[in-house]
N, C-alpha and C positions, 0 to 999 in steps of 0.2 A: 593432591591428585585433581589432575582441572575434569571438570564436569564433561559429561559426555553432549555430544551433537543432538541426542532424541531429547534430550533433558533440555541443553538451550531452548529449542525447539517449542516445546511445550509450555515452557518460560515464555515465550514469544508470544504464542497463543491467547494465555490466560493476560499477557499483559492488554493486548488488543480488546480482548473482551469486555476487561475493567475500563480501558479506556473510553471504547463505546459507550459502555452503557453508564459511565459518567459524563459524557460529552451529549447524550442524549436527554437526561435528568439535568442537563443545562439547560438545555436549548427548549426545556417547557417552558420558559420565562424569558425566549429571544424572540425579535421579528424583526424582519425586513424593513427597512426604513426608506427601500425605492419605493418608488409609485407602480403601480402593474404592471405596465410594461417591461422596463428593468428591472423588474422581480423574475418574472418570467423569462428572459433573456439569459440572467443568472441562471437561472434552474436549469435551463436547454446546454448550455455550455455546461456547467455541471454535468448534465447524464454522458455527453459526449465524455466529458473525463472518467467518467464509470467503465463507461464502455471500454475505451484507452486502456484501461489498468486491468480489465478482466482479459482483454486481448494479451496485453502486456506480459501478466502472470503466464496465459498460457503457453506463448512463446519462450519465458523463459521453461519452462516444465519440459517442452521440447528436448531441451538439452541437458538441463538437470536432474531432470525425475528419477529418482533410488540413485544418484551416484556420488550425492554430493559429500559422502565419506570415502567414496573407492573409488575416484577416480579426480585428478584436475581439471576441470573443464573451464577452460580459458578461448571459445568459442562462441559465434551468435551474440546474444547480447552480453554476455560473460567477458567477452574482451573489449568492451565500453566502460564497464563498472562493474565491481565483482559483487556486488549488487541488486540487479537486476530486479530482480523479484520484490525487494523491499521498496525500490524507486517505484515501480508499477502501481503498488500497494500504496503508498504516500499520494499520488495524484491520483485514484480512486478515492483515497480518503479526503482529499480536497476538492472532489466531486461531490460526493455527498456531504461537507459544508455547503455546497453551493445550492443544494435542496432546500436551504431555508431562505434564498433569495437576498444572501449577505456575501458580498466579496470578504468582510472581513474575517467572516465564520468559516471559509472556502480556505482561507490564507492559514487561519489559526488552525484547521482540519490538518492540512498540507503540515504544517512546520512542528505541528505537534506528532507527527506521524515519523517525519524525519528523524527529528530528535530521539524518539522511542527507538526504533529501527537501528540510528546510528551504533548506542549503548549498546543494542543487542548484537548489533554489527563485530564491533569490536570483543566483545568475549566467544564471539564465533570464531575470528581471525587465530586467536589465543589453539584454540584445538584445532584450527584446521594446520595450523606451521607444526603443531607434535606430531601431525599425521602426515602431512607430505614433504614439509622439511625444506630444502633450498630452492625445488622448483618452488613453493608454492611462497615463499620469502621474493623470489626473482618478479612473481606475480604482483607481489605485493607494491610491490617497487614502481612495476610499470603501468597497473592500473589504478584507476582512482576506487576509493571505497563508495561513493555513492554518485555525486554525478558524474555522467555519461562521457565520455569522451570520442565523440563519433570517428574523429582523424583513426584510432586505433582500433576499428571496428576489421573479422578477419572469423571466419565460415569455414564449414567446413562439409563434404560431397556428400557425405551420406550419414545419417540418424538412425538411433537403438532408439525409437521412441515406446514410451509405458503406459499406452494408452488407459492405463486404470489411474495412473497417477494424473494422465491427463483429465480426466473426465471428472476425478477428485477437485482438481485445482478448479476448472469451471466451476464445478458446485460450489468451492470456497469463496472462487470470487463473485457467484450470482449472491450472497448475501448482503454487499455494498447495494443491490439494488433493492433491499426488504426494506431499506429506509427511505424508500421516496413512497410511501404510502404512509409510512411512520411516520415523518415529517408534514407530509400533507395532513396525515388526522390530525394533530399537534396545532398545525394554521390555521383547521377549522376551528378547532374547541377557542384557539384564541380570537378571531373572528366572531363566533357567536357567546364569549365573551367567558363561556366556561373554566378558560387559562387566563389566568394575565400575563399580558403582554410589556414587563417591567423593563425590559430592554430593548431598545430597536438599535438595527445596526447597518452602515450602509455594506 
């Protein structure tokens, strides 16, 4: 009996959390290896990717919020990539890599984000086709699973928006921003020498 959608779900959750807060217990032994300038340039482009991904989520919640068992929504950014909300999520997560002022920690953020996503991606697909069956098999077909594919982008006049669901997602995605002060105390302690700094990375 495949698992249900709240249970992936939750699955989803706890895997992001482990992943944080392993990727964070990294990064007390990483630093930047630009000079201040391109440190800070990183980190500036980074916040713009936060920002990106918490907009991102919320426009998908637009269209998705409470329906994604009861209904196909293949609309807004749902008919780019059936995805949406996970790609959003991924280039947030490669914003706050970009908080330690390392392309390469930005890059590993990003593709480790994908790769989690993709897996969870795919056992989602598995109960979504027992629930909606041929349309949602036809969807399969003509959209991609994660990147975007702008040519097949297609709206729709008017939105059921759930504005609790929306105001939710905001909260979920303002915690991508609880790490740029987490990071920054991280760069002082290593700075005034209380971390070490075993790895620098550009």
């Amino acid at each position: 009996m495949s698992m249900s959608l709240s249970r992936y779900q939750s699955r989803r959750r706890l895997v992001l959390a482990v992943s944080i807060a392993i990727a964070l217990a990294a990064l007390l032994t990483v630093r930047s290896a630009w000079a201040d300038e391109g440190h800070e340039s990183i980190e500036a482009i980074g916040l713009g990717l936060i920002c990106l991904g918490i907009l991102g989520r919320m426009w998908c919640t637009l269209y998705i919020g409470g329906r994604k068992s009861k209904e196909l929504v293949d609309r807004g950014p749902y008919s780019m990539t059936r995805n949406p909300l996970y790609v959003f999520s991924s280039v947030a997560a490669a914003g706050v890599g970009a908080q330690t002022g390392s392309l390469v920690v930005a890059l590993l953020g990003g593709v480790a984000s994908v790769v989690a996503f993709t897996i969870v991606a795919r056992r989602e697909e598995a109960h979504l086709t027992a629930v909606f069956g041929t349309p949602y098999r036809d969807y399969l077909a003509r959209v991609p699973r994660f990147w975007p594919a702008v040519r097949l982008y297609r709206d729709r006049e008017h939105l059921d928006v759930s504005t609790g669901r929306l105001y939710r997602t905001l909260g979920d995605g303002l915690v991508f921003l609880l790490a740029i002060p987490v990071l920054e105390g991280i760069e002082s302690l290593q700075i005034a020498e209380h971390l070490p700094a075993i790895i620098r990375l550009y």
